[in-house]
N, CA, C and O atoms as a GROMACS GRO file, in nm:
protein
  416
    1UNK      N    1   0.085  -0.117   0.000
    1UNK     CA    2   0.000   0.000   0.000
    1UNK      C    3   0.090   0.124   0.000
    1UNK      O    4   0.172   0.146   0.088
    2UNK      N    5   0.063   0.214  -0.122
    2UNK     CA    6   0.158   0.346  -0.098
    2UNK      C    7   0.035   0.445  -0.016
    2UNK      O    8  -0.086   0.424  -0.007
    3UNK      N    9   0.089   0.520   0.019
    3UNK     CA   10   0.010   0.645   0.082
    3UNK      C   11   0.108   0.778   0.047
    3UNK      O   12   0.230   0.766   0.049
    4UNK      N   13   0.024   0.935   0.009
    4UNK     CA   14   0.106   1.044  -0.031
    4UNK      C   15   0.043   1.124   0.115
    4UNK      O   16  -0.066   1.095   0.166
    5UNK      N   17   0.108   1.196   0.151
    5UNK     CA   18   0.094   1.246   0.297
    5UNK      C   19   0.096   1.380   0.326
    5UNK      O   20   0.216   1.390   0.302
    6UNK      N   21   0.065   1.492   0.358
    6UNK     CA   22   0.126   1.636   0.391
    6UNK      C   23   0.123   1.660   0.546
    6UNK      O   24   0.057   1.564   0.587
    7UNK      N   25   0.144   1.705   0.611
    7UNK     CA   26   0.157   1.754   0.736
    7UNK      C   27   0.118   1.899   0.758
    7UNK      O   28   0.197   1.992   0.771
    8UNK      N   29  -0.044   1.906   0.761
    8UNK     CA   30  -0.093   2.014   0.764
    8UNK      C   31  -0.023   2.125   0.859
    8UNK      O   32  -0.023   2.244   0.830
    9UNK      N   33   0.037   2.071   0.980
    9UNK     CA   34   0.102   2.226   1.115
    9UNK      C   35   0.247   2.235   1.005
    9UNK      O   36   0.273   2.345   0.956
   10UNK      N   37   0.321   2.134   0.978
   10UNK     CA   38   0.418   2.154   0.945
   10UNK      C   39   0.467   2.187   0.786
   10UNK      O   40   0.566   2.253   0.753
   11UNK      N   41   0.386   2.133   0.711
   11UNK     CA   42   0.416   2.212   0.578
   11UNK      C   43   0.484   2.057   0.468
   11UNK      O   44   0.506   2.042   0.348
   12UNK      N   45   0.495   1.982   0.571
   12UNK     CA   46   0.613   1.902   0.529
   12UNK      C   47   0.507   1.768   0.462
   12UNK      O   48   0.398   1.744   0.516
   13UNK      N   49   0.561   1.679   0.327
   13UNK     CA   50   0.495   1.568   0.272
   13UNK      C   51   0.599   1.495   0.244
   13UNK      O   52   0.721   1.509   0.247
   14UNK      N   53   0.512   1.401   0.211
   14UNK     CA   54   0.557   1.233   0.162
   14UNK      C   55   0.492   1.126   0.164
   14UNK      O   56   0.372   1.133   0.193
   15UNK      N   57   0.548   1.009   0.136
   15UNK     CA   58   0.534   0.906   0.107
   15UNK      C   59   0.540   0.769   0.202
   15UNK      O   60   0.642   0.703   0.179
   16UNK      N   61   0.462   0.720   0.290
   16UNK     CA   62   0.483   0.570   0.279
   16UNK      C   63   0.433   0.455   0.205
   16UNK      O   64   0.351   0.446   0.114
   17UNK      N   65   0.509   0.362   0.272
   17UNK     CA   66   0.486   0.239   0.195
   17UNK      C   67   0.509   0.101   0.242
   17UNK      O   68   0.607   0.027   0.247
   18UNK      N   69   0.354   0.093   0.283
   18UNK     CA   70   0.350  -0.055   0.359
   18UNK      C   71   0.332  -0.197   0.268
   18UNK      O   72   0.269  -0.233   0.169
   19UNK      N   73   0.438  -0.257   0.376
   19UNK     CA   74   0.441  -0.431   0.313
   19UNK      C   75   0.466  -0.547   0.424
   19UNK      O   76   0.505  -0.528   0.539
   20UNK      N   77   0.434  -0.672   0.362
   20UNK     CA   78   0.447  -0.754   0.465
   20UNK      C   79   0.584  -0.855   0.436
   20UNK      O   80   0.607  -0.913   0.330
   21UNK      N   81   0.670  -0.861   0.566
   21UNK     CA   82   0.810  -0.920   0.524
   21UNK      C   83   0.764  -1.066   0.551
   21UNK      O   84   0.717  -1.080   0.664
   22UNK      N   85   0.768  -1.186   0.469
   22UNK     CA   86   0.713  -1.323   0.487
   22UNK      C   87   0.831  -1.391   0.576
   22UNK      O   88   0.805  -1.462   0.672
   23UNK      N   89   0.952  -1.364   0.538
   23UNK     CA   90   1.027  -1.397   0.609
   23UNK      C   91   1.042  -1.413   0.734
   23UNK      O   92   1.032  -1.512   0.807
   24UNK      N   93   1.072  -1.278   0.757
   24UNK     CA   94   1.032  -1.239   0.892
   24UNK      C   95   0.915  -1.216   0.950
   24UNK      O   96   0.911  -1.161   1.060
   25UNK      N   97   0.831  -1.244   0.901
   25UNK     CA   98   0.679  -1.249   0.954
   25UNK      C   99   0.616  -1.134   1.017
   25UNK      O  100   0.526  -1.141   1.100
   26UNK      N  101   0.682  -1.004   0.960
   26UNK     CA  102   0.632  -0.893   1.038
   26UNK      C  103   0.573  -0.774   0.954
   26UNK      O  104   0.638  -0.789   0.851
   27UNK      N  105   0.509  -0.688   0.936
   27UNK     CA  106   0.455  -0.550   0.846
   27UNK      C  107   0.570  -0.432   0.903
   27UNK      O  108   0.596  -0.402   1.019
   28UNK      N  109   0.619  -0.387   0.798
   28UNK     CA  110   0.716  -0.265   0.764
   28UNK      C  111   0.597  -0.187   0.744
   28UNK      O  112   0.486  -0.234   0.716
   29UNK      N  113   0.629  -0.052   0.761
   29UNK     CA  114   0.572   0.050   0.747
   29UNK      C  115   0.732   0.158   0.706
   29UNK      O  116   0.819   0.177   0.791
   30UNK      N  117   0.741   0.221   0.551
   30UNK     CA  118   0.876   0.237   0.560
   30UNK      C  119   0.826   0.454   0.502
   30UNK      O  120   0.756   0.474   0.403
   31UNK      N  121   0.874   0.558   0.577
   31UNK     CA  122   0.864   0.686   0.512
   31UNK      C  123   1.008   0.764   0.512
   31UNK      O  124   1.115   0.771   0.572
   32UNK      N  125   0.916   0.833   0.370
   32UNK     CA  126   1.054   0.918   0.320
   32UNK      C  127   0.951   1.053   0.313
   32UNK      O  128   0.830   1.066   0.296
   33UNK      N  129   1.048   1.132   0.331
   33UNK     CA  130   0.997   1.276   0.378
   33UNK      C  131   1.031   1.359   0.302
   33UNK      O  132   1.149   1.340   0.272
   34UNK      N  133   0.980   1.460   0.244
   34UNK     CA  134   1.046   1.568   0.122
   34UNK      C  135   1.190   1.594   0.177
   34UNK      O  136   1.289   1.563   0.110
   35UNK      N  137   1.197   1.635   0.264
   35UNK     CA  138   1.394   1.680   0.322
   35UNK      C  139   1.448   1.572   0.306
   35UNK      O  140   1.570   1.590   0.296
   36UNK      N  141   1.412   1.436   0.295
   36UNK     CA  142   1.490   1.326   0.295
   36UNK      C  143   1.540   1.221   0.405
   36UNK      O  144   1.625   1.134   0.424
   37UNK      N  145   1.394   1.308   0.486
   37UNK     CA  146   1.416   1.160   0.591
   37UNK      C  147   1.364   1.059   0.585
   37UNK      O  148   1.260   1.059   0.520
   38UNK      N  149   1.410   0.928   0.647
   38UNK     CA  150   1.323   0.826   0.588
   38UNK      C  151   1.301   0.746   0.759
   38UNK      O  152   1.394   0.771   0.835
   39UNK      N  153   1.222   0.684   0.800
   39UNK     CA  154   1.174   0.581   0.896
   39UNK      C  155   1.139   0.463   0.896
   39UNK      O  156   1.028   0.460   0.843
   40UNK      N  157   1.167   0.378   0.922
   40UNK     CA  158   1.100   0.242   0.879
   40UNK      C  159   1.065   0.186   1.057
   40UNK      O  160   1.136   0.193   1.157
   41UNK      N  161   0.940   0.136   1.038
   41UNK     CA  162   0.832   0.116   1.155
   41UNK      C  163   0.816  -0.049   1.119
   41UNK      O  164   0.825  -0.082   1.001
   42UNK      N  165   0.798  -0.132   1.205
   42UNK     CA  166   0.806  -0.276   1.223
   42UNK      C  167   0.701  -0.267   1.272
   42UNK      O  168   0.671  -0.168   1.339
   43UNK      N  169   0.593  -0.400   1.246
   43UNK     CA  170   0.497  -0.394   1.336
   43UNK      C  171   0.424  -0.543   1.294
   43UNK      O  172   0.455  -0.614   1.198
   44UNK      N  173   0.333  -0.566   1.382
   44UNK     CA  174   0.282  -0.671   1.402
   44UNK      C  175   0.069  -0.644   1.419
   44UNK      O  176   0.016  -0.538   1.452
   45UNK      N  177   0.007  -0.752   1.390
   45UNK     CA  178  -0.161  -0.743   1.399
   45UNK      C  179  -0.159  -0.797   1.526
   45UNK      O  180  -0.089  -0.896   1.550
   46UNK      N  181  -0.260  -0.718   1.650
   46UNK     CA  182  -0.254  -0.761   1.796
   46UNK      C  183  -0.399  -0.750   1.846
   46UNK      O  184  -0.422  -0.635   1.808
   47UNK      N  185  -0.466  -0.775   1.882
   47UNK     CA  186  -0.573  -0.789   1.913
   47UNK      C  187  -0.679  -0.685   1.808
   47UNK      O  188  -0.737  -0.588   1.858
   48UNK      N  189  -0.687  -0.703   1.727
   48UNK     CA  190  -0.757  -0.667   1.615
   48UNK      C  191  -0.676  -0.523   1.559
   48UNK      O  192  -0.721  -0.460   1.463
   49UNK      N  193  -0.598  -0.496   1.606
   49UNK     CA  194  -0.488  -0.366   1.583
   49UNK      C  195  -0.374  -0.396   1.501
   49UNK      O  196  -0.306  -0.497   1.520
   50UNK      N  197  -0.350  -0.310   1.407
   50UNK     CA  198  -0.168  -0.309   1.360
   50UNK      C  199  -0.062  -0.194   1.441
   50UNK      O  200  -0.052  -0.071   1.433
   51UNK      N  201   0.002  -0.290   1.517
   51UNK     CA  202   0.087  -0.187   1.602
   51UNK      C  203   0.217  -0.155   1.514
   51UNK      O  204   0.290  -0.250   1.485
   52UNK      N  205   0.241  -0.063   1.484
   52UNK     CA  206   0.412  -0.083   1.407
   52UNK      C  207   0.488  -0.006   1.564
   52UNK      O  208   0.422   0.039   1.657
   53UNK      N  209   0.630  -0.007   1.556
   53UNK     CA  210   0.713   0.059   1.664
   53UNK      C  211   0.798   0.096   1.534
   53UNK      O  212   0.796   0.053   1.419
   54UNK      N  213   0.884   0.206   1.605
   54UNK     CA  214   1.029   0.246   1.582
   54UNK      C  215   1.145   0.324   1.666
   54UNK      O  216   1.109   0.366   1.776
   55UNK      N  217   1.258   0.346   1.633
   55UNK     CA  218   1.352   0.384   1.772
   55UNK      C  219   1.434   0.458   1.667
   55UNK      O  220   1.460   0.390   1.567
   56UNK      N  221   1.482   0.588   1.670
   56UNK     CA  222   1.599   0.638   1.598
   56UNK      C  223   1.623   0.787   1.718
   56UNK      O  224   1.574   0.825   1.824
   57UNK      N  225   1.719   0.830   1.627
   57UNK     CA  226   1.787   0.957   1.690
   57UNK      C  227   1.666   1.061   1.686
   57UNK      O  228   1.586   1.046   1.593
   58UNK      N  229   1.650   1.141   1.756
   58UNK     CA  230   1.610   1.312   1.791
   58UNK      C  231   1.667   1.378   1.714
   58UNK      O  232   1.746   1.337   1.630
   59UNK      N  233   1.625   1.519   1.738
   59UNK     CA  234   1.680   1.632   1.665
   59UNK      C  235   1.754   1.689   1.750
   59UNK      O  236   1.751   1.811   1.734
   60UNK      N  237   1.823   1.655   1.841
   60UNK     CA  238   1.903   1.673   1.935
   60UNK      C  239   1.979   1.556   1.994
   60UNK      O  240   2.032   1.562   2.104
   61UNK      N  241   1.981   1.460   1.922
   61UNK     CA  242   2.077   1.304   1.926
   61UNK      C  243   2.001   1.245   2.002
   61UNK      O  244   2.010   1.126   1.973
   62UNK      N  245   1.910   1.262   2.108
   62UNK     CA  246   1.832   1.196   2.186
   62UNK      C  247   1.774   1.042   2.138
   62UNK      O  248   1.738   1.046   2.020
   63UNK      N  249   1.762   0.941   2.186
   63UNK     CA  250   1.665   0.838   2.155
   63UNK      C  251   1.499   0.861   2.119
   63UNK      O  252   1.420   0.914   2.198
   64UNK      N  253   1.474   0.824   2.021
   64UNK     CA  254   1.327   0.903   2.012
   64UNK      C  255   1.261   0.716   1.985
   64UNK      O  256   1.322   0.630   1.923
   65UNK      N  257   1.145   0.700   2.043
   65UNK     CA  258   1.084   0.613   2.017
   65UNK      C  259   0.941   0.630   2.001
   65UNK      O  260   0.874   0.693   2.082
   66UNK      N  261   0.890   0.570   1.888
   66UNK     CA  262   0.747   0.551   1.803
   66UNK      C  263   0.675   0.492   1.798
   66UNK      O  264   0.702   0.406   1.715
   67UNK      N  265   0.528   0.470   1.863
   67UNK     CA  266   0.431   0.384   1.816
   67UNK      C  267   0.326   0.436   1.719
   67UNK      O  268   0.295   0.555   1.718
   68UNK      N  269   0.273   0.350   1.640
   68UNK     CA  270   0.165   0.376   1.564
   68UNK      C  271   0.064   0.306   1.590
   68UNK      O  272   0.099   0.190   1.568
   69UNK      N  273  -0.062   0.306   1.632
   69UNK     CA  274  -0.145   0.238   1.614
   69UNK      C  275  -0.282   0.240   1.502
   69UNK      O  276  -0.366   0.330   1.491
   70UNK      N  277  -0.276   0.160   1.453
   70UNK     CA  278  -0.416   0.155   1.330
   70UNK      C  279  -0.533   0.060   1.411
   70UNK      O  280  -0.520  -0.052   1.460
   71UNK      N  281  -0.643   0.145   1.405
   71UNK     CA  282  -0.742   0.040   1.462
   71UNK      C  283  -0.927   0.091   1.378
   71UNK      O  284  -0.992   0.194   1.366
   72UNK      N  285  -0.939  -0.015   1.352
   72UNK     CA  286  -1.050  -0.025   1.284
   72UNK      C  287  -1.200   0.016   1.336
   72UNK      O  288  -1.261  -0.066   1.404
   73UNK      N  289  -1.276   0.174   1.300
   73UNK     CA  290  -1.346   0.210   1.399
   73UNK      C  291  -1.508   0.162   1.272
   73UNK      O  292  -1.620   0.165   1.324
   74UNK      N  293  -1.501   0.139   1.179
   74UNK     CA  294  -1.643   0.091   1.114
   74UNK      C  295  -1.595   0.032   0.977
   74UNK      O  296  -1.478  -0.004   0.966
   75UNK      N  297  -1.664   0.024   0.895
   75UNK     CA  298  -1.684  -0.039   0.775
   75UNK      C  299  -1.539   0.072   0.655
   75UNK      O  300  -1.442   0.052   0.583
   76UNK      N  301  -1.620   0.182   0.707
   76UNK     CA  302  -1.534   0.263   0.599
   76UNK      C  303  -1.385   0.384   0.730
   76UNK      O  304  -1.312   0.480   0.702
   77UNK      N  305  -1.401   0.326   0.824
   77UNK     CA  306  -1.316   0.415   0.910
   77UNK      C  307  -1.191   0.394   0.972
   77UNK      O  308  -1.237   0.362   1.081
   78UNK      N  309  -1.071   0.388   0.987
   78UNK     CA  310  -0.994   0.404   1.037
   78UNK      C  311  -0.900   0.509   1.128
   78UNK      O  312  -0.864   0.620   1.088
   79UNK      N  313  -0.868   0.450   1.259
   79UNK     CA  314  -0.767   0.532   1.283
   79UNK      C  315  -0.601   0.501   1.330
   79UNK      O  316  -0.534   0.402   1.360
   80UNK      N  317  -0.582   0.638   1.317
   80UNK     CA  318  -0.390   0.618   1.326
   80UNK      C  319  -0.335   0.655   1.456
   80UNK      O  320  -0.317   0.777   1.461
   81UNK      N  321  -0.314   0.615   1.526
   81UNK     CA  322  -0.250   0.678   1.680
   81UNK      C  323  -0.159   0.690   1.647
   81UNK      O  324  -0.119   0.603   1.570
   82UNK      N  325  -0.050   0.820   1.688
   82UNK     CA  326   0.110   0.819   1.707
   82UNK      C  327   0.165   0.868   1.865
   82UNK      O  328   0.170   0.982   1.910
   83UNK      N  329   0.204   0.744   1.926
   83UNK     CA  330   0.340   0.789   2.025
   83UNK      C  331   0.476   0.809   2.034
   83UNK      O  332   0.557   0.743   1.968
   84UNK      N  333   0.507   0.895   2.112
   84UNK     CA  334   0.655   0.962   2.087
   84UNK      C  335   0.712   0.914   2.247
   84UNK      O  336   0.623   0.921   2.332
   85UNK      N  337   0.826   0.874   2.290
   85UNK     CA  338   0.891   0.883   2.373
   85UNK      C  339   1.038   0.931   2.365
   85UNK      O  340   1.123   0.886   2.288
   86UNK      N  341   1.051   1.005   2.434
   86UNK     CA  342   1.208   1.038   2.441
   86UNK      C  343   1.311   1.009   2.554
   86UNK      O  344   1.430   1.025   2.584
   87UNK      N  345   1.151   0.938   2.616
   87UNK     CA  346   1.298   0.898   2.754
   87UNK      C  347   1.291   0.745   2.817
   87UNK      O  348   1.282   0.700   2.931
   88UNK      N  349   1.303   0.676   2.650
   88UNK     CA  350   1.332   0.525   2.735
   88UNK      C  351   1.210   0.443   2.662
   88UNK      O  352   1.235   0.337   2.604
   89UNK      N  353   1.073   0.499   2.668
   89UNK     CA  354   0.962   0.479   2.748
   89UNK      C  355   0.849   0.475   2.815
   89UNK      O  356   0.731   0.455   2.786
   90UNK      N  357   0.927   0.506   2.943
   90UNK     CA  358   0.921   0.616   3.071
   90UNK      C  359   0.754   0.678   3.057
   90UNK      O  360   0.649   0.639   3.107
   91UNK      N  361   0.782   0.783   2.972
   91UNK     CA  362   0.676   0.873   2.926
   91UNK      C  363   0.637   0.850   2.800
   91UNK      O  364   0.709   0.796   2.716
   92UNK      N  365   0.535   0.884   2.784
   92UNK     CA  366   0.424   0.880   2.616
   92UNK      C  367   0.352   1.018   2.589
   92UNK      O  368   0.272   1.058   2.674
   93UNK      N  369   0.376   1.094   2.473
   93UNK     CA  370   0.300   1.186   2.444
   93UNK      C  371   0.241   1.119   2.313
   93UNK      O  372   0.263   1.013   2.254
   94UNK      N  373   0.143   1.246   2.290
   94UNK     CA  374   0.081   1.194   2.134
   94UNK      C  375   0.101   1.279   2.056
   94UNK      O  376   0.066   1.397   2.060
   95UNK      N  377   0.194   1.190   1.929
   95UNK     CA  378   0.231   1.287   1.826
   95UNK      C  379   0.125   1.344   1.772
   95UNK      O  380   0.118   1.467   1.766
   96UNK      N  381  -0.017   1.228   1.704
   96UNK     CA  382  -0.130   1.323   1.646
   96UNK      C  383  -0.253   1.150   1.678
   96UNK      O  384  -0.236   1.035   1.719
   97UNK      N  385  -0.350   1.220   1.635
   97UNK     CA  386  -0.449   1.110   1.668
   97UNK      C  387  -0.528   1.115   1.517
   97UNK      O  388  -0.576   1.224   1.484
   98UNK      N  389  -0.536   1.045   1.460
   98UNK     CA  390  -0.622   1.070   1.288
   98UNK      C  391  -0.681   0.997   1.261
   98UNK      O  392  -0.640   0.882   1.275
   99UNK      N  393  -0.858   1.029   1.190
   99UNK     CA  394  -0.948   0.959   1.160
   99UNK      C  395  -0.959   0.965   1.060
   99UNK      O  396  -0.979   1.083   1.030
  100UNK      N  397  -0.959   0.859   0.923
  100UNK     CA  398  -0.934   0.807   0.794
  100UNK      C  399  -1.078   0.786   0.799
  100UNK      O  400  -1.142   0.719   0.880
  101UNK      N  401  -1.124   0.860   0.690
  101UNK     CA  402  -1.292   0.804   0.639
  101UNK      C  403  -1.250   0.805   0.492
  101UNK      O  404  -1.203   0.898   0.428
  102UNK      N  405  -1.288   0.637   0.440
  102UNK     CA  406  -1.345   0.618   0.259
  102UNK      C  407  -1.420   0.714   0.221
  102UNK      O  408  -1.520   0.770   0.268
  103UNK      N  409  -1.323   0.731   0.080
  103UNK     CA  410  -1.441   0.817   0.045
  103UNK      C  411  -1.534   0.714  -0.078
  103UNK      O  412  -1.513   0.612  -0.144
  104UNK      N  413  -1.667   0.835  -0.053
  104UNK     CA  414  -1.749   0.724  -0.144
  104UNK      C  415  -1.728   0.743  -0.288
  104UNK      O  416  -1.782   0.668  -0.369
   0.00000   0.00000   0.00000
């Protein structure tokens, strides 16, 4: 599945692009960002949810860690949770919370 993306506060777009690794038995979730960043998110189906995670550097070298959650709210609805941790863990903020409606 590709998806094209913008970041309405921030100005900023792109691209992911989800697949399933057979091998490894897990869903990538992989983005590249107009500046040229890219993320790749691992994740797994968990009680009716696709959780992906990820762990990379801050914008200040810090450990930054990522959850996503996708969870299925009707026929035509989805949503996307994002968590951010920067310390371990420890703590959870929310990057953004988003509700995906089909269109007809």
């Amino acid at each position: 599945m590709l998806e094209n993306w913008t970041a309405v506060a921030t100005g900023s777009a792109g691209k992911s692009f989800n697949k399933y690794d057979p091998v490894n038995k897990y869903w990538q979730q992989f983005w590249v960002e107009d500046d040229g960043t890219t993320t790749l998110f691992t994740g797994h189906l968990e009680n009716g949810e696709m959780r992906y995670n990820t762990e990379g550097p801050g914008p200040n070298g810090e450990k930054i860690m990522q959850h996503l959650t996708f969870s299925k709210l009707g026929p035509d609805k989805v949503r996307q949770f994002k968590e951010i941790s920067s310390d371990g863990g420890k703590t959870w903020n929310v990057g953004y919370d988003f509700t995906y409606i089909r269109k007809k």
